[in-house]
C-alpha positions in Angstrom: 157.2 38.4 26.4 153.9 39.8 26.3 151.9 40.4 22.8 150.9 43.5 21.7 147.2 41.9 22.0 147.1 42.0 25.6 148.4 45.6 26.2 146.2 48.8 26.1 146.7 52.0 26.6 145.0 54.2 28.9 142.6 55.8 26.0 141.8 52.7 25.4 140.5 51.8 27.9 138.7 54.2 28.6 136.2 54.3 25.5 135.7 50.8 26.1 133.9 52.2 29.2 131.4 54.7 30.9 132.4 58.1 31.3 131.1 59.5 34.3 128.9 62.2 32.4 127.0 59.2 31.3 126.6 57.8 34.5 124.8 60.6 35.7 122.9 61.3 32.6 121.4 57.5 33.1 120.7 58.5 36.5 118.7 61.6 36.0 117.1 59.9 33.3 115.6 57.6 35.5 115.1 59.5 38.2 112.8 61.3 36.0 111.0 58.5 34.8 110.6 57.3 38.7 109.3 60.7 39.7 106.7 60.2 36.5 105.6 56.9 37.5 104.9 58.0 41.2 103.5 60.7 40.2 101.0 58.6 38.0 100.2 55.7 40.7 99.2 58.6 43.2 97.0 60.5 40.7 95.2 57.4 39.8 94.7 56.3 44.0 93.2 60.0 44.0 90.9 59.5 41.1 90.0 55.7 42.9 89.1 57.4 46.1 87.1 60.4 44.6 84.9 57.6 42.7 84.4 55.8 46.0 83.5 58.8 48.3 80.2 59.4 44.8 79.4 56.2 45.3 78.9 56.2 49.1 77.7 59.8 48.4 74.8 58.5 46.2 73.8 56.0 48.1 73.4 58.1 51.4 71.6 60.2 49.7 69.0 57.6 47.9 68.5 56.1 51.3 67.7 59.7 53.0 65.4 60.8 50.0 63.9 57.4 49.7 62.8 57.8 53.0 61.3 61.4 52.4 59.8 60.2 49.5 57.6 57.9 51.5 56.1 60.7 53.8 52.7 62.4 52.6 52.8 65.8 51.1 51.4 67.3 54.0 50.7 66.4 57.6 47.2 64.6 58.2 47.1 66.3 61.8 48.0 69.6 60.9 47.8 70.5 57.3 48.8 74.2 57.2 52.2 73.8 59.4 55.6 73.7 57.5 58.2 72.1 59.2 58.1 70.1 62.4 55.3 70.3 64.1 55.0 70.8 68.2 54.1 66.5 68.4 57.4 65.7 66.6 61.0 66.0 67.9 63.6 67.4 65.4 66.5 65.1 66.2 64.5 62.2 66.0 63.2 61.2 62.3 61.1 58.3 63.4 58.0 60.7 64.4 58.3 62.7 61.1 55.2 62.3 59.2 55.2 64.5 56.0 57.9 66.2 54.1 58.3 69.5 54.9 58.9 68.0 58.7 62.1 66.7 57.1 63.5 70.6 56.2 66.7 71.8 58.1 67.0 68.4 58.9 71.0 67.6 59.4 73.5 65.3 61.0 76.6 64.6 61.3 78.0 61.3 61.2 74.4 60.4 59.3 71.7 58.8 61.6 69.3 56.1 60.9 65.5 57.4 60.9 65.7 56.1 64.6 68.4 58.5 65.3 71.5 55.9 66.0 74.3 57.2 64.3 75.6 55.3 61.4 78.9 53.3 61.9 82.1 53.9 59.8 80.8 57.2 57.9 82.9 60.0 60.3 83.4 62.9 58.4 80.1 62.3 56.2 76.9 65.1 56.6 73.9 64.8 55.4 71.1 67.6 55.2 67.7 68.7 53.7 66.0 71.5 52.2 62.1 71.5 51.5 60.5 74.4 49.4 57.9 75.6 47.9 58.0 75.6 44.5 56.2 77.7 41.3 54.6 75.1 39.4 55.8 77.5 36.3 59.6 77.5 37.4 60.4 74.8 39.4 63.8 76.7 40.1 62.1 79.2 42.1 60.6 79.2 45.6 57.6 80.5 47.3 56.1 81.2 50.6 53.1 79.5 49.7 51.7 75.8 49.0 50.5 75.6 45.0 50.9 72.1 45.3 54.6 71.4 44.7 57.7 70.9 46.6 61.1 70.7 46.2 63.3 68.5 48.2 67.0 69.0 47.9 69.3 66.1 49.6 73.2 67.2 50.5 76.1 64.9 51.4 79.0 66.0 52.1 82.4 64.6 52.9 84.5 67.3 55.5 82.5 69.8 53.7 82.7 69.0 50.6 79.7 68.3 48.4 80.0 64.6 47.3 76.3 64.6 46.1 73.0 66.5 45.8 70.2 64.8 44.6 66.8 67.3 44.2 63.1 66.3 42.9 60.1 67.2 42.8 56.8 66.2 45.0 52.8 67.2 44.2 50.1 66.9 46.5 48.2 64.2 45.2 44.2 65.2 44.7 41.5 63.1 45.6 39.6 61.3 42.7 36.4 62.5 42.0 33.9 59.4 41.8 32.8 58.8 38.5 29.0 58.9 37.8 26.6 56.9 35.8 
C-alpha cells in the first residue's frame, strides 16, 4: 500500500518547479546583463587605447619640437630666407639650421632628424608649420619678420589628430655692452 505522502498530483508537481515562462525570462535576463558587461569591457579597451595613442602622440611631438626648439631663429648664412634654403635638402632634417627651414616639413611613418624612419609607428604622421606672428596677437600671422614665430607641431594617427603642441619663438637681440 502506498501512503498518501508519497503520491502527488500532477499540479503539484508542477509548482514545485519552473515553468517554462520563467526559464526564459532568466534567460533574457542574463543575456542582457552579458550584452551589458561586453559592452562595458570593450568601451573601457577603447578608452585604454585612446589614452595610449596621446601618450605616444605627446611624446612624438616633444621630441620633433624639442628638436626645432634648438635651431636659431634665423639662418646665420642667409638671414632673410624663410624656409629651406638652396644648401639644405628638404627630406633630410640633419642639414636644417634654423626654424623656419623646419616649415612644411612632414613624414610619414616619422623619421629621425637623420631621415631613418622610425620603427613600430606605421600609421603615425608628423608635420610642421612655421609663421610669422603679430607680436600684438600671437593668433595671427604675417608675411613679415617682427621678431616672433610660431611653430605648430601635428601628430596624427591615420589622420586623426592625436596631438598639436604650438609655441612661441623670438629672435633673441644682442646685449648691448654696458659702459662705465
Amino acid at each position: 500500500m502506498i501512503s498518501n505522502e508519497c503520491v502527488r498530483t500532477v499540479s503539484e508537481y508542477r509548482r514545485a518547479g519552473l515553468s517554462l515562462v520563467e526559464v526564459v525570462i532568466s534567460i533574457i535576463i542574463v543575456a542582457v546583463m552579458l550584452t551589458a558587461a561586453l559592452n562595458t569591457v570593450g568601451a573601457a579597451r577603447v578608452g585604454l587605447a585612446q589614452v595610449s595613442r596621446q601618450a605616444v602622440g605627446d611624446l612624438l611631438a616633444q621630441e620633433l619640437l624639442a628638436e626645432i626648439l634648438q635651431q636659431s631663429y634665423q639662418d646665420p648664412d642667409e638671414p632673410f630666407v624663410f624656409g629651406v634654403e638652396a644648401t639644405e635638402s628638404a627630406n633630410n632634417r640633419s642639414s636644417f639650421d634654423d626654424i623656419d627651414d623646419y616649415n612644411g616639413w612632414s613624414a610619414s611613418p616619422p623619421q629621425d632628424r637623420n631621415g631613418n624612419v622610425l620603427t613600430d609607428f606605421a600609421g603615425w604622421r608628423r608635420e610642421v608649420a612655421v609663421d610669422y606672428v603679430d607680436p600684438a596677437n600671437l593668433l595671427r600671422a604675417i608675411s613679415a619678420d617682427r621678431g616672433i614665430k610660431r611653430i605648430t607641431v601635428t601628430v596624427s594617427f591615420n589622420g586623426k589628430t592625436v596631438r598639436r603642441l604650438i609655441t612661441i619663438r623670438t629672435r633673441a637681440y644682442p646685449e648691448v655692452g654696458s659702459g662705465g
